[in-house]
C-alpha positions in Angstrom: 25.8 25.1 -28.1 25.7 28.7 -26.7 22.7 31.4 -26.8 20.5 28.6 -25.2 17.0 29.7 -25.2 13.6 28.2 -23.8 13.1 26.7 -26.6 16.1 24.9 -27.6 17.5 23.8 -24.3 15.9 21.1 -24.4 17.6 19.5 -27.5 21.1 20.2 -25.8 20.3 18.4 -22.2 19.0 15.8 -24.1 22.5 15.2 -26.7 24.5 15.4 -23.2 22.8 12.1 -22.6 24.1 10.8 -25.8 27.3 9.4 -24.4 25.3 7.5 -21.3 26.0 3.3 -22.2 23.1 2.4 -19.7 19.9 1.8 -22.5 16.9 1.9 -19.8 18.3 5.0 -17.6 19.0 6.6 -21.0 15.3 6.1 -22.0 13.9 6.9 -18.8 16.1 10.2 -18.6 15.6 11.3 -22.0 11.6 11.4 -21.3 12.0 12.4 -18.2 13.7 15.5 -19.5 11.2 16.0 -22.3 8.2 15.9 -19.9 9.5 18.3 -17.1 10.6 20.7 -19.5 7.6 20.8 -21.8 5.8 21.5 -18.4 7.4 24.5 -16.8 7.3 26.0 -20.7 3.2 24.8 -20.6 2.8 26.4 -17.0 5.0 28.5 -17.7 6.7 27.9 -14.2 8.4 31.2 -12.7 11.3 31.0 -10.4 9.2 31.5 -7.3 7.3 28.6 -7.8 10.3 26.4 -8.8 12.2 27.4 -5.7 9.0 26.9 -4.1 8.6 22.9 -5.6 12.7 22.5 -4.6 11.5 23.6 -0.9 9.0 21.4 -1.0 11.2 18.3 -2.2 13.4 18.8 0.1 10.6 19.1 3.4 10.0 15.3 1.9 13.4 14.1 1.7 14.1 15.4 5.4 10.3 14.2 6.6 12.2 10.5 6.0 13.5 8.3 8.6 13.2 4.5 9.4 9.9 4.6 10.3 8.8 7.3 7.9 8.8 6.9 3.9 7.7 10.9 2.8 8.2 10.2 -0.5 6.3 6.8 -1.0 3.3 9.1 0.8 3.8 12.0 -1.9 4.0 9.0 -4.8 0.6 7.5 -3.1 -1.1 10.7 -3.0 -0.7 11.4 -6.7 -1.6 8.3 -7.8 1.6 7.5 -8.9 2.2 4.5 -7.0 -1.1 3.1 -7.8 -0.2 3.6 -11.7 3.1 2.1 -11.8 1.5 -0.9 -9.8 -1.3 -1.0 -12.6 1.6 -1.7 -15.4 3.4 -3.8 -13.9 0.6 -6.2 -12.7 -1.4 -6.9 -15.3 -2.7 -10.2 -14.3 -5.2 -13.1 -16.3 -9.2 -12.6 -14.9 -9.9 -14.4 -12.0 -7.0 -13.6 -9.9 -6.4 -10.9 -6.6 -5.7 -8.0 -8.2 -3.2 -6.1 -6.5 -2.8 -2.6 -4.6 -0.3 -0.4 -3.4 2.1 -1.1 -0.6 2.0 1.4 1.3 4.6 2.9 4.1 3.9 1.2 7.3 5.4 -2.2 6.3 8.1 -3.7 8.5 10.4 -6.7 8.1 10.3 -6.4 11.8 6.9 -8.1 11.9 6.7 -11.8 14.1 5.6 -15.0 12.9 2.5 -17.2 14.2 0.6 -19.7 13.7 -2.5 -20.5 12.2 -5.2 -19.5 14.9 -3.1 -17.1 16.9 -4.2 -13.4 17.8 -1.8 -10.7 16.0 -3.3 -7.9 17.7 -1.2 -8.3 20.5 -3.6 -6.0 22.6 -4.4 -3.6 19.8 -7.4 -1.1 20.3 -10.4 -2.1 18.2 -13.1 -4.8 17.8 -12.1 -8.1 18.0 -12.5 -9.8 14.8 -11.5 -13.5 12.9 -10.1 -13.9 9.0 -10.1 -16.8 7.1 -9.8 -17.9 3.7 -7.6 -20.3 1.3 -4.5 -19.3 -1.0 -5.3 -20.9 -4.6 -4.0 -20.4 -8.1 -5.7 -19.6 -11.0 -6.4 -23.6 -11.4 -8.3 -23.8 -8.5 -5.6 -25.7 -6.9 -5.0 -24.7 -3.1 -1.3 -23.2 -2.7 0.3 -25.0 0.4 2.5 -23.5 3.1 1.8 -19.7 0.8 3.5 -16.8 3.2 1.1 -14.6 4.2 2.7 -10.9 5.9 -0.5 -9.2 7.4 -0.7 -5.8 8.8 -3.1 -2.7 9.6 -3.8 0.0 11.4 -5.5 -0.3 15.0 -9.0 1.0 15.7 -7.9 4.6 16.5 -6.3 5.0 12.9 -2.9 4.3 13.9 0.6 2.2 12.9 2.3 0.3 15.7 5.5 1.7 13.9 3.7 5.4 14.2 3.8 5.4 18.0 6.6 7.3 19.8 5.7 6.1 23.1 5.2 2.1 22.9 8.8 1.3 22.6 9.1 0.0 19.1 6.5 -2.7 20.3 4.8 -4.2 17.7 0.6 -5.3 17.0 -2.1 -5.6 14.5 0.7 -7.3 12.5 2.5 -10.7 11.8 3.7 -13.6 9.2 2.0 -17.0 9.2 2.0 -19.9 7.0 -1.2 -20.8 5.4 -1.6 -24.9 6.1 -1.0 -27.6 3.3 -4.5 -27.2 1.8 -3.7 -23.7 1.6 -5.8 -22.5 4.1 -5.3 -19.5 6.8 -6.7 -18.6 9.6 -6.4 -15.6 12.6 -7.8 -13.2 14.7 -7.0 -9.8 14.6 -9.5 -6.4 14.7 -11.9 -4.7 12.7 -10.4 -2.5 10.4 -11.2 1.2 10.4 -11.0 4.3 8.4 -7.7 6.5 9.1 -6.0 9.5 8.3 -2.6 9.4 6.4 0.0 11.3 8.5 -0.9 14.9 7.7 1.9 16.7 9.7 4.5 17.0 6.9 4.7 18.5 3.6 2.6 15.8 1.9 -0.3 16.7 4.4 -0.1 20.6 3.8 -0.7 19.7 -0.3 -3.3 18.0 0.6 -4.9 20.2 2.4 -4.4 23.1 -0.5 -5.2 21.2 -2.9 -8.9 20.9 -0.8 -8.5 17.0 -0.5 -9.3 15.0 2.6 -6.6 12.7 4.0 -8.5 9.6 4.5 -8.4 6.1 3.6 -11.3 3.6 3.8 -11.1 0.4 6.4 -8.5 -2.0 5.4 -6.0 -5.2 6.0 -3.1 -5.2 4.2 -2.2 -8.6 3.1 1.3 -9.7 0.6 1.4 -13.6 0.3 4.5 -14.8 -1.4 4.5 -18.8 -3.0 7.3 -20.7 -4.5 5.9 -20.6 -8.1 3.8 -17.8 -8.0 4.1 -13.8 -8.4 4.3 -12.3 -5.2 0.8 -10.6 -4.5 0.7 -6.9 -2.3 -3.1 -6.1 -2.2 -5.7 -4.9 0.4 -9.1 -6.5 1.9 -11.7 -3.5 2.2 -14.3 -3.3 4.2 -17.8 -2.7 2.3 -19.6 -0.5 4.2 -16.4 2.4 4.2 -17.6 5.9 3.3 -14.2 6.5 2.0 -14.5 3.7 -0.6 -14.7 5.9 -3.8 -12.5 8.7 -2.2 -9.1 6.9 -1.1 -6.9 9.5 -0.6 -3.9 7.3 -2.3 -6.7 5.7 -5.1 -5.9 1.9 -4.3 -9.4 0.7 -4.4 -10.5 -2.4 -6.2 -14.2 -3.3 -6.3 -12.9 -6.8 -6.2 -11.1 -6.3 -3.2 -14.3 -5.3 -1.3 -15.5 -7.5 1.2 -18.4 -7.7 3.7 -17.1 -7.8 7.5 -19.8 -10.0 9.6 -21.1 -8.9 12.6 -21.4 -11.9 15.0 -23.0 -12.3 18.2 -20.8 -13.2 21.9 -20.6 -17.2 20.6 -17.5 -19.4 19.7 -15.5 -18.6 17.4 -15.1 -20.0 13.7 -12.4 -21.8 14.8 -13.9 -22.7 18.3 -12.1 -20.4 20.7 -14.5 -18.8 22.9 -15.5 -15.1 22.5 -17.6 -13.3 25.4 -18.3 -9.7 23.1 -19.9 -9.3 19.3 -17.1 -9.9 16.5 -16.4 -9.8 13.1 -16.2 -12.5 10.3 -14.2 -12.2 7.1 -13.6 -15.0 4.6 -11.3 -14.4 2.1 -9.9 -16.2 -0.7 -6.6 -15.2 -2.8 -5.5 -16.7 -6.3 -2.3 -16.3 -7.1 -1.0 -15.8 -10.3 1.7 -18.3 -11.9 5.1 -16.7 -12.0 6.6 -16.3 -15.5 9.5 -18.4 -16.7 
């Protein structure tokens, strides 16, 4: 078709797709094309702003490295991460709902055991978390893998520091026992920034939104027989609760951190400052067959 106009272009990128043998990427391309074309005709986008988004794209694509995932940030951010998580974990009442991933995971992470201390020297307030892995039965899940990580009490990743050698804290893998149980210490949790130094940070910032996210330990706990859960434990006395700058918050994944005097431990190791308490419990939901 020649003479191509703003109107039907549109029909013609789509019939190019016609000969494409793939079913899903032909559905996912064929809306994909309706959608960004019915926008820059609604906005009606000029080419100064286009060249301005491909500039932009680009910043995020060359923001990337092994340490840094721009693009999972720019997904975050417009609540596009948290959607697709939405549909795609739709789960029976009763169990942990689930929350976004985030960028600072590692495969990297070590493994401990019950009791241990994955700070690893981390700044922030010494704390101890508990809790038992159950399905939706009731029934404990034995041996469940639990990956933990978080940021340390000045806001940052291990994996964000340039300077510690690729050393890694505030992070680790541990098996809960066979009456699905889990226990560690690790610290308090507190409010952070995301990384505001690339592109993602300057949209934020003209788009008059803060950075922040509220107080949180990131927790995915994998179990032969169950779906694999990513979620979050928040604490409940954030400021940044109804304001998460990437929209993962669940009330149910709101929890009270306990202050504690200088005492013993829940777990009986001795502790000669206040701490903090959380008790936790997950349910699991079954895998399909």
């Amino acid at each position: 078709m020649l003479n191509l106009d703003q109107n039907t272009i549109t029909q013609e990128a789509l019939r190019r797709l016609e000969g494409c043998t793939d079913p899903r990427f032909k559905e996912i391309m064929t809306s994909l094309t309706k959608h960004i074309h019915d926008f820059a005709r609604e906005v009606k986008l000029t080419e100064a702003e286009w060249m301005q988004g491909l500039e932009f794209l680009t910043a995020v694509g060359q923001k990337c490295d092994d340490k840094r995932q721009e693009f999972i940030l720019l997904s975050d951010t417009l609540g596009l991460s948290m959607l697709v998580v939405a549909l795609n974990h739709q789960k029976p009442a009763g169990c942990t709902e689930a929350t976004v991933f985030g960028p600072f995971h590692t495969d990297a992470a070590s493994t401990f055991k019950n009791g241990d201390d994955l700070a690893l020297g981390a700044a922030g307030e010494p704390a101890f978390i508990s809790g038992t892995v159950r399905g939706l039965d009731g029934k404990p899940v034995p041996n469940a893998l639990i990956d933990v990580w978080q940021a340390d009490g000045d806001g940052i990743y291990d994996v964000q520091y340039t300077d510690k050698d690729g050393a890694l804290f505030a992070r680790g893998r541990l098996n809960a026992d066979k009456d699905g149980k889990y226990w560690f210490k690790s610290i308090l949790p507190e409010f952070y920034s995301i990384p505001v130094d690339g592109p993602v940070g300057k949209m934020m910032k003209h788009a008059a939104r803060h950075p922040y996210r509220p107080a949180h330990l990131h927790f995915m706990i994998q179990a032969p027989g169950y779906e694999k859960l990513v979620t979050h434990v928040f604490r409940k006395d954030d400021q940044y609760l109804e304001s998460d700058a990437v929209f993962g918050v669940r009330s149910s994944l709101i929890s009270d951190w306990v202050k504690k005097d200088a005492t013993a431990m829940p777990d009986g190791s001795k502790m000669d400052k206040p701490f903090y308490t959380l008790d936790f419990d997950f349910v699991l939901n079954a895998a399909k067959a």
